[in-house]
Steps between C-alpha positions, in 0.01 A plus 500: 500500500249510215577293216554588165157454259402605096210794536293515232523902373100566376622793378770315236335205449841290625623350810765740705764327786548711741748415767376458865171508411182266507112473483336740206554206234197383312347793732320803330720777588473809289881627560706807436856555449712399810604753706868667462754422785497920565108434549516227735778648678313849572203260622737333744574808637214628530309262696461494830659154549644223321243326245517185421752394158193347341309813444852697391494190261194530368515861415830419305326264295154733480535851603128470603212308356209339596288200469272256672536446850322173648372690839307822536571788358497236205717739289846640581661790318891545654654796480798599316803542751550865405086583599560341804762718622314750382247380714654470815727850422152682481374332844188428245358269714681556822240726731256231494662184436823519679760240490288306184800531205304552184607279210170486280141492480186297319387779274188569666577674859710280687836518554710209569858483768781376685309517901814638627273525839598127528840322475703377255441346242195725521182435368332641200151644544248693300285788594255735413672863446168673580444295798766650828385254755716228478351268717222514209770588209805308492470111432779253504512333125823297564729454794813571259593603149598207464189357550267755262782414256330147474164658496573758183368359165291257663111582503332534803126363362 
């Protein structure tokens, strides 16, 4: 179980608590209003399998964001829970990158997801959206969420 830690809010200028929840403090993480439960539960339904609690967490602390990320793509810009269903109700990325869950991107071309190709607690990766050969594409940035979790906010240079 993740313990409970003070997040500094950039945005407010004051130090949040937020149950369940660590990393992110003394991070630069440029944060948006938490998610609403009605958001977070039309995302669990939505996806394909059962994500990890940390990333529900996180969007219910910052409904999307972004920030530094220590490992390439260097920058990471999450998603709000209601674009990714949108996302994944729209097959958006489906055709050509099947079974990668969409949860954000770096702001210049790549996407970044859950590698549902793998197993649990499935890996997050980054790829080019212009490039469909994944052996080329899709590259593994973290074995877990957990994991980029202690990579966000951190820089990579």
């Amino acid at each position: 179980m993740l313990n409970q830690l003070l997040i500094r809010d950039r945005s407010r200028h004051h130090v949040v608590k937020v149950k369940g929840w660590h990393v992110l403090e003394d991070r630069e993480w440029h944060r948006t209003e938490g998610a609403s439960s009605e958001a977070v539960n039309l995302l669990r339904s939505a996806a394909p399998v059962d994500l990890p609690e940390s990333y529900y967490s996180l969007l219910c602390f910052s409904n999307g964001g972004e920030g530094p990320l220590a490992v390439q793509p260097l920058w990471i810009c999450l998603y709000a829970a209601e674009e990714v269903v949108q996302i994944e109700r729209r097959g958006t990325f489906r055709e050509f990158f099947a079974n990668l869950f969409v949860i954000g991107g770096n702001g210049g071309g790549e996407a970044v997801a859950f590698d549902l190709r793998e197993s649990e607690p499935y890996p997050i990766v980054a790829f080019d959206m212009t490039n469909i050969n994944l052996l080329e594409s899709v590259r593994t940035i973290a074995p877990s969420f957990d994991a980029i979790l202690e990579l966000i906010g951190r820089d990579g240079q």
